[in-house]
DSSP file (Angstrom, degrees, kcal/mol; ACC not computed):
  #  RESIDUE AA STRUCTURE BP1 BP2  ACC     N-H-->O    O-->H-N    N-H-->O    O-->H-N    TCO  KAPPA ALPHA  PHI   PSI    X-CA   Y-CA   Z-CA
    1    1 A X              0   0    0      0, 0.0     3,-0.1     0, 0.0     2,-0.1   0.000 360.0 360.0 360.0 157.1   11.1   29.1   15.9
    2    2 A X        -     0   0    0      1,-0.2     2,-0.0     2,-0.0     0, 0.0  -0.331 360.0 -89.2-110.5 169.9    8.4   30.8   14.0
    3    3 A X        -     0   0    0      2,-0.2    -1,-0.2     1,-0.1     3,-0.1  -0.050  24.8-128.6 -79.0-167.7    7.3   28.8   10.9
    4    4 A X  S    S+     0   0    0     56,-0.1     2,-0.3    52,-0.1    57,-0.1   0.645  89.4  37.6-114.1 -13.6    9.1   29.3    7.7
    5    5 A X  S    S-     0   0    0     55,-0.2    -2,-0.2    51,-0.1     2,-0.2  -0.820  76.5-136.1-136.7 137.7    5.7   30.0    5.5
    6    6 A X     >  -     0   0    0     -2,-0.3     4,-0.8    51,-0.1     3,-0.1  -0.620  28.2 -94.8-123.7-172.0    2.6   31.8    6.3
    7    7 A X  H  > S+     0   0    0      2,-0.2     4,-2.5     1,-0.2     3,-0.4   0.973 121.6  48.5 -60.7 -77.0   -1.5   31.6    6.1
    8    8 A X  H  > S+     0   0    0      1,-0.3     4,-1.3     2,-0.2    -1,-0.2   0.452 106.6  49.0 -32.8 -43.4   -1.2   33.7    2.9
    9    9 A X  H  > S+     0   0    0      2,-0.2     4,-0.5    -3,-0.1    -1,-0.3   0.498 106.4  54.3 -91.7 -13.3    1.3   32.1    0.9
   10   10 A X  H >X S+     0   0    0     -4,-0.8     4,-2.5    -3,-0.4     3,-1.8   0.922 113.1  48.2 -77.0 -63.7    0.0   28.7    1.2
   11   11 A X  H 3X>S+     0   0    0     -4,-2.5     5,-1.6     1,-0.2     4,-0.7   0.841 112.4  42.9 -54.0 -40.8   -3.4   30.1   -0.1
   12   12 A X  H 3<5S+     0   0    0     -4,-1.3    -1,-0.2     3,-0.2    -3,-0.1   0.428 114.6  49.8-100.2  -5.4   -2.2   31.9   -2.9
   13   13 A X  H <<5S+     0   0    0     -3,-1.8    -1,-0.2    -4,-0.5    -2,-0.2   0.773 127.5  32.8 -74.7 -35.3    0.4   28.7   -4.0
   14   14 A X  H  <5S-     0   0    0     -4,-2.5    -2,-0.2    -3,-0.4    -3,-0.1   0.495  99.8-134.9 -84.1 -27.5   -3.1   26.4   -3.6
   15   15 A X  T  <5 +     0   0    0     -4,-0.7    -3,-0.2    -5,-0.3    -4,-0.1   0.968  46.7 171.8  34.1  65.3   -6.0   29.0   -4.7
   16   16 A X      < -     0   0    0     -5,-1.6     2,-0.3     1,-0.2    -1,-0.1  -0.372  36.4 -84.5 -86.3 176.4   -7.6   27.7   -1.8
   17   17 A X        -     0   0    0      1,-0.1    -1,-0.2    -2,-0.1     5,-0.1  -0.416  44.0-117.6 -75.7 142.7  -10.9   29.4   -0.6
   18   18 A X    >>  -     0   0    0     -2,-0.3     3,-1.8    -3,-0.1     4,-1.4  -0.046  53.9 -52.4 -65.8-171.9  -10.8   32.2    1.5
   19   19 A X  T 34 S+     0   0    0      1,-0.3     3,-0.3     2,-0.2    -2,-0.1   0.667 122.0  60.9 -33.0 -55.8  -12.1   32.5    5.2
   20   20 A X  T 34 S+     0   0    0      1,-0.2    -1,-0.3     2,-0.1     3,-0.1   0.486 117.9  16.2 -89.7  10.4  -15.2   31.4    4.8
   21   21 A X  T <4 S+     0   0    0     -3,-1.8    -1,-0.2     1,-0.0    -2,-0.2   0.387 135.8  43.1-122.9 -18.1  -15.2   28.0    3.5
   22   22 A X  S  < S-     0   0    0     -4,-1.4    -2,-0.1    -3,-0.3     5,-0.1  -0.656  84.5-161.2-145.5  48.4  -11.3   27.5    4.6
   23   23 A X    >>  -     0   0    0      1,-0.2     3,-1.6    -3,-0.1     4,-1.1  -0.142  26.7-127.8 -67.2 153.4  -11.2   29.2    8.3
   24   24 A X  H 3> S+     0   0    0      1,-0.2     4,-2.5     2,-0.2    -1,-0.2   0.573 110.0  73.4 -84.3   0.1   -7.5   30.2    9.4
   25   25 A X  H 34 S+     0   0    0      2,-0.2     4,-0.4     1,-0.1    -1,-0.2   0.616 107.6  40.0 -47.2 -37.2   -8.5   28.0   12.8
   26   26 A X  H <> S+     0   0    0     -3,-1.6     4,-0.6     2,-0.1     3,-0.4   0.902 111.6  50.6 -64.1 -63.0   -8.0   25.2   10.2
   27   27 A X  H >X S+     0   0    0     -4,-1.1     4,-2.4     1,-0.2     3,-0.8   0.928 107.2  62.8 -76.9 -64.8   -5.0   26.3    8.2
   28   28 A X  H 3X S+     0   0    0     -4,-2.5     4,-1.4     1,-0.3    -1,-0.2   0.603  97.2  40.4   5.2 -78.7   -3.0   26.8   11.3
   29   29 A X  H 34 S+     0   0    0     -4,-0.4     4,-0.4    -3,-0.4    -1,-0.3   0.833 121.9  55.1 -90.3 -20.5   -2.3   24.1   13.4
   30   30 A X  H << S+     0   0    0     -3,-0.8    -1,-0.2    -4,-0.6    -2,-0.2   0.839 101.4  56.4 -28.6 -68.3   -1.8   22.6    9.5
   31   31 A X  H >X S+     0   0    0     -4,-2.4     4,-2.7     1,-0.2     3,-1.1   0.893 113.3  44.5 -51.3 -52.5    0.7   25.3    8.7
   32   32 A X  T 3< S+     0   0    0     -4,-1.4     4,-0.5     1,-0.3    -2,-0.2   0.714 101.4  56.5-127.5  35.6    2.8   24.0   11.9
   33   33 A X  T 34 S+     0   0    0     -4,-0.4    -1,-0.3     2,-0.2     4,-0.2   0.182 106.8  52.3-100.2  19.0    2.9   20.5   11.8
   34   34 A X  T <> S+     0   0    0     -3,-1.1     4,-2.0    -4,-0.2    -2,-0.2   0.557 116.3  47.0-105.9 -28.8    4.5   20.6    8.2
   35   35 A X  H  X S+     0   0    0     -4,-2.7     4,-3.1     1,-0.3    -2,-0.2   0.875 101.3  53.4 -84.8 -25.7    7.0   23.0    9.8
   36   36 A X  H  4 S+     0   0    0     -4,-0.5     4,-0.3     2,-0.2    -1,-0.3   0.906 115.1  57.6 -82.4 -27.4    7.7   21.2   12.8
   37   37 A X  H >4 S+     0   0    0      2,-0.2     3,-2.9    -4,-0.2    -2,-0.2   0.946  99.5  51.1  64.9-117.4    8.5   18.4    9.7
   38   38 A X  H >X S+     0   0    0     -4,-2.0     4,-2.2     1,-0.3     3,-1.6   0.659 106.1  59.6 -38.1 -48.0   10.4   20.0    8.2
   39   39 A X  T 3< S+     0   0    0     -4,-3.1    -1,-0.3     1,-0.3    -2,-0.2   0.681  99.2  52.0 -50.6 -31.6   12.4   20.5   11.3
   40   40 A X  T <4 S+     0   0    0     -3,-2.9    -1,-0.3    -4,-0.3    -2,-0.2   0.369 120.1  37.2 -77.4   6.9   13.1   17.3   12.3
   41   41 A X  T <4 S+     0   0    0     -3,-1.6    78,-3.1    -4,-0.2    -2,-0.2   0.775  91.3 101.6-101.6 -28.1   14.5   16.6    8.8
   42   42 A X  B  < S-A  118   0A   0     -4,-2.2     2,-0.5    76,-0.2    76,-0.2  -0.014  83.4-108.6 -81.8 153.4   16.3   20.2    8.0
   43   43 A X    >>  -     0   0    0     74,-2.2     3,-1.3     1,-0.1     4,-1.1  -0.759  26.6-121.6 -82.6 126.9   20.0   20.1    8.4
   44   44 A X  T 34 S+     0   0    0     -2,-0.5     4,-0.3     1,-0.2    -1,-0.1   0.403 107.1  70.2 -82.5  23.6   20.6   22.1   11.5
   45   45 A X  T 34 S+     0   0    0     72,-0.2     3,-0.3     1,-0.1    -1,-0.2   0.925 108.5  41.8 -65.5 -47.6   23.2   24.8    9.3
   46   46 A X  T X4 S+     0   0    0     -3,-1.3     3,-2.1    71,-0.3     7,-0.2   0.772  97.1  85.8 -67.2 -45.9   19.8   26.0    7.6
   47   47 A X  T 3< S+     0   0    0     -4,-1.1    -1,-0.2     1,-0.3    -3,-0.1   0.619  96.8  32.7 -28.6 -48.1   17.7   26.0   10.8
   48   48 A X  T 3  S+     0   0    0     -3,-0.3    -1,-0.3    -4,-0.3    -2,-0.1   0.425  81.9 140.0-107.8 -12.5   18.3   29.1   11.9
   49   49 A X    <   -     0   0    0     -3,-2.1     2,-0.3    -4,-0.1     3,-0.2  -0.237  47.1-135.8 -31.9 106.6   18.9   31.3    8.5
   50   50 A X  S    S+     0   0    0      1,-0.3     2,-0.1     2,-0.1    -2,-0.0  -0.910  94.2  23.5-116.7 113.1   17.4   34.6    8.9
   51   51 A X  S    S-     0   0    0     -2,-0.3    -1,-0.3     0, 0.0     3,-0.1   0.228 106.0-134.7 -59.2 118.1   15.8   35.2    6.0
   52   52 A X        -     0   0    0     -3,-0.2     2,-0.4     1,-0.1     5,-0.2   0.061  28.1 -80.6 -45.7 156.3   15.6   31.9    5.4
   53   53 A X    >   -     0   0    0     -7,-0.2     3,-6.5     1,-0.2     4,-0.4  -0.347  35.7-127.4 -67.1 123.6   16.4   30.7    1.9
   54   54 A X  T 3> S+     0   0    0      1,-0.4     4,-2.7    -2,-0.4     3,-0.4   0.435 104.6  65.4 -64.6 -12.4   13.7   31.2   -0.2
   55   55 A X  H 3> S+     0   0    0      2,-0.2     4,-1.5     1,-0.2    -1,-0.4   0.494 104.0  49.6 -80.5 -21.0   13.7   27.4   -1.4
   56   56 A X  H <> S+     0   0    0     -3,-6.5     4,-0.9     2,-0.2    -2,-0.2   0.594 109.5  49.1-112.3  13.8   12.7   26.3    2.2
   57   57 A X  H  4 S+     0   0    0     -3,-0.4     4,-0.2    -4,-0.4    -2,-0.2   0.629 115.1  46.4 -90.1 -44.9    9.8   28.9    2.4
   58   58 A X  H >X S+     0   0    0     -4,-2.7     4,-2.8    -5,-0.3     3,-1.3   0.995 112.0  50.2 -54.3 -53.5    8.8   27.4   -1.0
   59   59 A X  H 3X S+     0   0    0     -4,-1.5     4,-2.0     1,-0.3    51,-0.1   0.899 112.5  48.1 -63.9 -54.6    9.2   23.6    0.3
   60   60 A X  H 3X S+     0   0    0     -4,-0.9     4,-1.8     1,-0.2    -1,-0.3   0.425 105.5  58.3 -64.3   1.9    7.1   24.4    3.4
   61   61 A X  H <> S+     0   0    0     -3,-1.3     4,-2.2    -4,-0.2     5,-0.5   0.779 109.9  43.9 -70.2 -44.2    4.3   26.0    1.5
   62   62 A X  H  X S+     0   0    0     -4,-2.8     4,-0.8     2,-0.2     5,-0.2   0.911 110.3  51.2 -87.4 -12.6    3.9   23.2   -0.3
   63   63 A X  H  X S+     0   0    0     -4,-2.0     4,-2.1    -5,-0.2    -1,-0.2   0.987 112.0  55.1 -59.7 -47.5    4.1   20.8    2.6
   64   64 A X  H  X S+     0   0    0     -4,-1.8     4,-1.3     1,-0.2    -2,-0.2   0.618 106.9  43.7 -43.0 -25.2    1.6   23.0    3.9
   65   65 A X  H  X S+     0   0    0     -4,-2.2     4,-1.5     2,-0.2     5,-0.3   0.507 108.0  59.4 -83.4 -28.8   -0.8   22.8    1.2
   66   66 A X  H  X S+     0   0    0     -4,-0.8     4,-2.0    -5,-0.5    -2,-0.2   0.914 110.3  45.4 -79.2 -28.8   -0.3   18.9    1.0
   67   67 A X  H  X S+     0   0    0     -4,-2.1     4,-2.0    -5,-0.2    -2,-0.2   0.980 118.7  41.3 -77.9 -54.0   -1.6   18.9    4.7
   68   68 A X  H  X S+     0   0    0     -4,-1.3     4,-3.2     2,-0.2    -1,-0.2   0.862 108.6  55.9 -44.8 -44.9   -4.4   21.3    4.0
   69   69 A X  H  X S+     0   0    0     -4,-1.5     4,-3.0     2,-0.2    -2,-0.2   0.871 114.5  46.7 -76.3 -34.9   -5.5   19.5    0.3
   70   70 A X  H >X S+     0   0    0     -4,-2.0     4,-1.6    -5,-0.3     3,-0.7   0.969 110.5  53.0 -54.3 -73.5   -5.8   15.9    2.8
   71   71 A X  H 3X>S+     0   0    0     -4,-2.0     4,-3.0     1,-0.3     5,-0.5   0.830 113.0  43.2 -10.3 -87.2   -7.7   18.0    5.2
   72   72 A X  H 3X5S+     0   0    0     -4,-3.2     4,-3.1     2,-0.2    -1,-0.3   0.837 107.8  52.3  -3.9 -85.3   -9.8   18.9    2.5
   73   73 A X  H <X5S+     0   0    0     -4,-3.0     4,-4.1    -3,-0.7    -1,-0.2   0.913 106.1  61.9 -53.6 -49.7  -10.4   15.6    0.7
   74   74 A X  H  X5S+     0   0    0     -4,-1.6     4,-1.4     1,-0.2    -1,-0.2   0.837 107.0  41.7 -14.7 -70.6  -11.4   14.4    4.1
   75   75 A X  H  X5S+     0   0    0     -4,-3.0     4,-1.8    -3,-0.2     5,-0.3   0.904 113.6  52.2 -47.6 -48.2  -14.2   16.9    4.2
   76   76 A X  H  X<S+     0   0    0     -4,-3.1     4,-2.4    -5,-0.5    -2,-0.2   0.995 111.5  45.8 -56.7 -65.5  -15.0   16.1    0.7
   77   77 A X  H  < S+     0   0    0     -4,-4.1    -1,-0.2     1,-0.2    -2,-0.2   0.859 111.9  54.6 -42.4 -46.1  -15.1   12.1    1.4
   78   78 A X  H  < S+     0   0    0     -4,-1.4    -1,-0.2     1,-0.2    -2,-0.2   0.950 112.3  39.5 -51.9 -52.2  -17.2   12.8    4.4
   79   79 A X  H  < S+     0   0    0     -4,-1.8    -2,-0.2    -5,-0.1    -1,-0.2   0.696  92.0 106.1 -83.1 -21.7  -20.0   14.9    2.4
   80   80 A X     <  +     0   0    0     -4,-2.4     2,-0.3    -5,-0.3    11,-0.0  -0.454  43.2 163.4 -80.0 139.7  -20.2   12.8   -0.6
   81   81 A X        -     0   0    0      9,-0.1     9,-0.1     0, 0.0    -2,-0.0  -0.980  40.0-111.1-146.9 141.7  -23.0   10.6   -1.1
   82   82 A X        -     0   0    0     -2,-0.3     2,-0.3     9,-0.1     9,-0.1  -0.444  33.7-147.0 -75.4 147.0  -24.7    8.7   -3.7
   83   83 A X  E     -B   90   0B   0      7,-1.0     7,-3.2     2,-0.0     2,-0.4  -0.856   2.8-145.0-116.4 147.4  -28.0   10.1   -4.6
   84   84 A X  E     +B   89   0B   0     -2,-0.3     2,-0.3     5,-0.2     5,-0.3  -0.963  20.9 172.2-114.4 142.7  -30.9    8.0   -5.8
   85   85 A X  E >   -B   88   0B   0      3,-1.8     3,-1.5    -2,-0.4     2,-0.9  -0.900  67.1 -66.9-151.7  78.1  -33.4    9.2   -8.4
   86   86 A X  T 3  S-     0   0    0     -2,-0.3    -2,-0.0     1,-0.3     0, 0.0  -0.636 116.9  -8.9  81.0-124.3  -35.6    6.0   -9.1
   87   87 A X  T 3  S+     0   0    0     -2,-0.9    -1,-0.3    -3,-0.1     2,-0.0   0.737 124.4  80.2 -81.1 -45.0  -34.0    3.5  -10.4
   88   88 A X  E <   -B   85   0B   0     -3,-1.5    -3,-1.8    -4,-0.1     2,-0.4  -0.234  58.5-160.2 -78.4 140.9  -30.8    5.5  -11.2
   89   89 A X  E     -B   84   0B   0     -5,-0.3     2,-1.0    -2,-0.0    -5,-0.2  -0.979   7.4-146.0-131.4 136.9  -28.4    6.2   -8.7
   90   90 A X  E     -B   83   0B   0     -7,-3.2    -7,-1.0    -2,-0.4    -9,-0.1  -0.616  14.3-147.4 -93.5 119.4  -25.7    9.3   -9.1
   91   91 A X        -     0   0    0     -2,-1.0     2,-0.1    -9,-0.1    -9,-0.1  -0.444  24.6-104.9 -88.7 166.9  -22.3    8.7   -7.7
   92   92 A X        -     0   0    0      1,-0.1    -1,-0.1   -12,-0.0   -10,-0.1  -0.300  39.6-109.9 -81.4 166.7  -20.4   11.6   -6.2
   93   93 A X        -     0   0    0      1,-0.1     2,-0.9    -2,-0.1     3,-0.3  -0.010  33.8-102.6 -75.7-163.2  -17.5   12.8   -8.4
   94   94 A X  S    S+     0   0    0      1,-0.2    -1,-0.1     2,-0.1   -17,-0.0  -0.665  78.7 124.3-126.2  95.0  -13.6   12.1   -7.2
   95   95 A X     >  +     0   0    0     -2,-0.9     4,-3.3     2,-0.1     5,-0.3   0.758  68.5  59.1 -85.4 -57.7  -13.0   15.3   -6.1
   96   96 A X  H  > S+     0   0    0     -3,-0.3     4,-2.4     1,-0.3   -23,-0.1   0.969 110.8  44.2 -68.1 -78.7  -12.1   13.8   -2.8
   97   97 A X  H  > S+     0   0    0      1,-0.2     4,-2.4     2,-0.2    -1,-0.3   0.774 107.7  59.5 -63.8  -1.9   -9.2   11.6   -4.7
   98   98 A X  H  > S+     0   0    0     -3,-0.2     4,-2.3     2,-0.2     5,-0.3   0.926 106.4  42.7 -79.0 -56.5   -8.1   14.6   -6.8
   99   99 A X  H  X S+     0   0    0     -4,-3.3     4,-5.5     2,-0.2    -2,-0.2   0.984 113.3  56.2 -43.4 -49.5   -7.1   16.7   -3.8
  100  100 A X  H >X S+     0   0    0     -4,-2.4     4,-0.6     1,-0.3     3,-0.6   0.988 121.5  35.3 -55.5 -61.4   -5.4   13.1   -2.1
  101  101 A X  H >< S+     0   0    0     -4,-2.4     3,-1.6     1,-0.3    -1,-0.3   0.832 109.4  53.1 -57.2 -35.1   -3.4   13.2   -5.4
  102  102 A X  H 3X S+     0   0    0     -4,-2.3     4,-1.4     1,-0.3     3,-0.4   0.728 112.1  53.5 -93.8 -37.6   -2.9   16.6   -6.1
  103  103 A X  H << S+     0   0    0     -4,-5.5    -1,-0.3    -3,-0.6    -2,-0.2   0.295 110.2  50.6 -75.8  11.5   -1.2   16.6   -1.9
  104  104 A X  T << S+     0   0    0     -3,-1.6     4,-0.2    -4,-0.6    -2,-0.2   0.123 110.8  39.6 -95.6   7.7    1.0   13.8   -3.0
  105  105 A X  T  > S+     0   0    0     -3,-0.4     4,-2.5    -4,-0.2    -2,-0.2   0.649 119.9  51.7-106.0 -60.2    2.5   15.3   -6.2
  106  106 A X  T  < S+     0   0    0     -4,-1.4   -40,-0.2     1,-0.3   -41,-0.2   0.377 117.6  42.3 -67.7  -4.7    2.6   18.9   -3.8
  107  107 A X  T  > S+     0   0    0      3,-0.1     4,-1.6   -41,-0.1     3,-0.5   0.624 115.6  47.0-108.6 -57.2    4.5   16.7   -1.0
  108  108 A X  H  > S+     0   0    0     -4,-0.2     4,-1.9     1,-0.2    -2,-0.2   0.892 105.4  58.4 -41.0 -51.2    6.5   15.1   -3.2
  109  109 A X  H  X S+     0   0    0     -4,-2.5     4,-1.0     1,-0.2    -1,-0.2   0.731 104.8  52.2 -43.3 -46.9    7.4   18.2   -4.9
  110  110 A X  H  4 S+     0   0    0     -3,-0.5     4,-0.5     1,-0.2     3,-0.4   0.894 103.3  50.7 -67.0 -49.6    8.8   19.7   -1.8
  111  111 A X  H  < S+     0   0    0     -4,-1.6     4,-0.3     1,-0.3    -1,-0.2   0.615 108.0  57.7 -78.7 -24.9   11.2   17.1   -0.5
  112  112 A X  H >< S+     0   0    0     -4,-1.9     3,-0.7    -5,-0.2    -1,-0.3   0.941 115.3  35.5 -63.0 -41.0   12.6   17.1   -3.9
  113  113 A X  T 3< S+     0   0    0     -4,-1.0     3,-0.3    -3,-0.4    -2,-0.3   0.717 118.4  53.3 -77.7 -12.5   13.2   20.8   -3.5
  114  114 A X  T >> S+     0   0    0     -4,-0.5     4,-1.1     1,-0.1     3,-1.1   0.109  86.3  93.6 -86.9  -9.3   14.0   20.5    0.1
  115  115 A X  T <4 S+     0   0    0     -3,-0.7    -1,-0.1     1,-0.3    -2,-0.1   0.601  72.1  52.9 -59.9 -27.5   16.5   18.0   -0.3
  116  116 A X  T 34 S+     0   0    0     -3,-0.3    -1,-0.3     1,-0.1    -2,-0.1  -0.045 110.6  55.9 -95.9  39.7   19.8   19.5   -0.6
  117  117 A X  T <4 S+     0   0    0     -3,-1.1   -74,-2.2     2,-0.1   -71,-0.3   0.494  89.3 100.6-129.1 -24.7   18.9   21.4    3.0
  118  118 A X  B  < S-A   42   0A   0     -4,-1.1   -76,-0.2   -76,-0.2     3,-0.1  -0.105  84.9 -98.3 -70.0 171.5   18.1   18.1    4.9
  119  119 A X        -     0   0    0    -78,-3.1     2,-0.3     1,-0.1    -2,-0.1  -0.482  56.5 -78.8 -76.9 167.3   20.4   16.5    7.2
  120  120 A X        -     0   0    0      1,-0.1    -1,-0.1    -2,-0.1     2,-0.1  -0.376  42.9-128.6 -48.8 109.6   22.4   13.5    5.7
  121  121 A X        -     0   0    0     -2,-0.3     2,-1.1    -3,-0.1    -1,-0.1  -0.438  26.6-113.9 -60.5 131.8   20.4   10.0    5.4
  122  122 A X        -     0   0    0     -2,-0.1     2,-0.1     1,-0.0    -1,-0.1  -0.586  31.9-126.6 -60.9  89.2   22.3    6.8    7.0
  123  123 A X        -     0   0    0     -2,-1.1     3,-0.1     1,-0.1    -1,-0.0  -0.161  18.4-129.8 -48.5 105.9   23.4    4.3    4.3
  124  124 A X        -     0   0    0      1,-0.1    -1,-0.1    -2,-0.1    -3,-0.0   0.004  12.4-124.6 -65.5 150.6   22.3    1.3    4.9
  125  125 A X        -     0   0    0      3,-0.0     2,-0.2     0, 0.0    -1,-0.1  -0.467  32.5-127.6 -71.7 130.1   24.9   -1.7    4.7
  126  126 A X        -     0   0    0      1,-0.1     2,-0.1    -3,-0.1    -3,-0.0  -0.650  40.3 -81.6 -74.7 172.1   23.4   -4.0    2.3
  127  127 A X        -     0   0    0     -2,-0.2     2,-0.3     1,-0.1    -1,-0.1  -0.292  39.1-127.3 -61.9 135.1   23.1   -7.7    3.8
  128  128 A X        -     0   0    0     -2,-0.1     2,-0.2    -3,-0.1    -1,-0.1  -0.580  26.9-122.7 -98.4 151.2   25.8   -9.8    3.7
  129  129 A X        -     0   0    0     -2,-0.3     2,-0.2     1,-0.0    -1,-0.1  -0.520  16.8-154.8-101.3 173.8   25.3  -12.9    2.3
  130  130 A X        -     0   0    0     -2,-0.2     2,-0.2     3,-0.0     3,-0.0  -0.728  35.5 -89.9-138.8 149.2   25.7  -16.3    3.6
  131  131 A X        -     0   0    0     -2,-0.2     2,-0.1     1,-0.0     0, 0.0  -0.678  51.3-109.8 -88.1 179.4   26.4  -19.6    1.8
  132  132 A X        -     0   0    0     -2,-0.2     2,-0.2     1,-0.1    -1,-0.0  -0.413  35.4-150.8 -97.3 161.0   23.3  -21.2    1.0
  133  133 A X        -     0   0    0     -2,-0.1     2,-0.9    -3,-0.0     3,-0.1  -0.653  23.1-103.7-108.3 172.7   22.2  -24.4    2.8
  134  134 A X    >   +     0   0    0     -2,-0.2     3,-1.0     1,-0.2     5,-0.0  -0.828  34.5 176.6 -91.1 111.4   20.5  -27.1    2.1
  135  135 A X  T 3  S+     0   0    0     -2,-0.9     2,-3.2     1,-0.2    -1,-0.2   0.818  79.6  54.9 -97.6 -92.8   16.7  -27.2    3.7
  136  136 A X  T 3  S-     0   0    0      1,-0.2    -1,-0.2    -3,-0.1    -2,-0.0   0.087 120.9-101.1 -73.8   0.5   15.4  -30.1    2.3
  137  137 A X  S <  S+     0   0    0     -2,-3.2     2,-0.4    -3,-1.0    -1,-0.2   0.706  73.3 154.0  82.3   0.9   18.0  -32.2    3.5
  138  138 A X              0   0    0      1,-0.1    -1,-0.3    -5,-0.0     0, 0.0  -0.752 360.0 360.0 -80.2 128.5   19.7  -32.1   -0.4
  139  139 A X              0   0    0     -2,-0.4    -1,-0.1    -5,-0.0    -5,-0.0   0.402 360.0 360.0 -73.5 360.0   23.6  -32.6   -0.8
């Protein structure tokens, strides 16, 4: 099943860089491991909706983009280095954690909007309780 979200709409949700900083070699395989996601979550009524509903083309942009904006920060974390100038030393900015955050608010975002389309959660039984004993050998 083809993804729900493309190359195009992920960049243009993100302003990410074009081609040459951001190659679509990248963006890909990115693009369909948030859909294949989304697939094991999506309720399987929706699955097959053609056009799909435009709320699960939004939700997998922005998973995509959360997967990309890690990617990213990754690169970013790698390349940063503190620079020394003497005495003084510069640290690198937090770019790196601004992307991490900025793909957990964009992850978050989705599964709120993606929510009524997933399958049904299991409720867990809360734990039944027991009467208490004594450990200490106390009446």
């Amino acid at each position: 099943m083809p993804a729900f979200t493309d190359e195009q709409r992920v960049r243009s949700r993100f302003i990410l860089p074009e081609e040459a900083s951001l190659p679509s070699e990248l963006m890909a395989p990115l693009i369909a491991d948030a859909h294949a996601v989304l697939l094991t979550e999506l309720d399987p009524a929706f699955a097959e909706a053609d056009p799909a509903p435009e709320v699960l083309v939004l939700g997998e942009t922005l998973l995509a983009g959360a997967r990309v904006l890690r990617a990213l920060a990754s690169h970013e974390a790698l390349q940063q280095r503190a620079q020394r100038l003497g005495s003084q030393t510069l640290q690198p900015g937090g770019r790196a954690e601004a992307l991490r955050e900025t793909a957990r608010l964009a992850e978050s975002e989705a599964w709120l909007l993606l929510a009524p389309y997933l399958r049904p959660k299991a409720m867990r039984r809360p734990a039944d309780a027991s009467d208490s004993q004594p450990v200490l050998g106390g009446a």
